[in-house]
N, C-alpha and C positions, 0 to 999 in steps of 0.2 A: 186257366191252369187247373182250374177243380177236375175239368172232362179229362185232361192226360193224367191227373193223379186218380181218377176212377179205373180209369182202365190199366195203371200199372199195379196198383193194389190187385186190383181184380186178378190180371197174370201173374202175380204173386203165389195169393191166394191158389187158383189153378195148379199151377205149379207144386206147392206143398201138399194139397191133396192129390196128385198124380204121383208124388214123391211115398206119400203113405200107401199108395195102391202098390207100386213098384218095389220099398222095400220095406216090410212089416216094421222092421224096429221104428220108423219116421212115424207109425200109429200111436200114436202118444195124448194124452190127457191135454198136455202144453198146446201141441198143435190141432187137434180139434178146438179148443178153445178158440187159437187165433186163427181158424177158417171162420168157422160157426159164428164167433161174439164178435171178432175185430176185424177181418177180412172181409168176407162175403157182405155183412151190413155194412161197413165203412162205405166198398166199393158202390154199395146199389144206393147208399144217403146223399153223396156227393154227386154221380152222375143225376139219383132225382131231383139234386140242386140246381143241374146244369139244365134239365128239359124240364122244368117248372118256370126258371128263370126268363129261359128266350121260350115260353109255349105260345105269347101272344104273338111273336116278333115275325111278320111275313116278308121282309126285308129280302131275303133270297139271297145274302150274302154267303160267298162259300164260305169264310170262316163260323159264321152259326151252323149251318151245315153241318162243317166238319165236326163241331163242337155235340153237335146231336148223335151223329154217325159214335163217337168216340166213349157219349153215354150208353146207349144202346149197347155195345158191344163191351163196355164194363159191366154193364148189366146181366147179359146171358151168360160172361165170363163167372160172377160170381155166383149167376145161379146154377151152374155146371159144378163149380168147386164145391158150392153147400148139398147137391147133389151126388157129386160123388161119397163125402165124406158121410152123408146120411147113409147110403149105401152100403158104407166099412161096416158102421157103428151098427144097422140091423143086420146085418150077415155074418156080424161078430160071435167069437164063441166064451160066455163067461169064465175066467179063472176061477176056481176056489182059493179061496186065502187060507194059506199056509200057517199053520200054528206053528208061533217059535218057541221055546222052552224057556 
């Protein structure tokens, strides 16, 4: 279960920063946070729970397999998402804060 909730976190993840690229207002404080702090790390801690767990295992069962296949591709999924959203954040342009009266 850890490998399919790595790689749905991860599509998540993906997803919300494809959603910040697509439409500026989704660039937000809130959702960088949960790419950056809780997405993209969740996703790559729990799949390297899954290929640490079975790394001795030569067993050649498809289900470890599939279980490896599934960390792997949570993995590049969230390093794409922390990737893009690093992207945003250096090619961003700073606001000046507005004084209120």
């Amino acid at each position: 279960m850890l490998a399919l909730a790595s790689v749905w976190i991860g599509v998540a993840s993906l997803v919300l920063a494809t959603a910040m690229v697509v439409h500026r207002p989704f660039f937000t404080d809130l959702n960088v946070v949960l790419v950056l702090w809780l997405g993209a790390p969740g996703s790559m801690c729990l799949a390297g729970l899954v290929l640490w767990a079975y790394r001795k295992d030569t067993s050649g069962e498809p289900g470890i397999a599939a279980r490896r296949l599934q960390a792997k591709v949570a993995i590049a999924l969230a390093i794409l998402a922390a990737a893009i959203v690093y992207g945003l954040i250096m090619s961003s342009q700073k606001i000046a804060p507005t004084a209120h009266p």
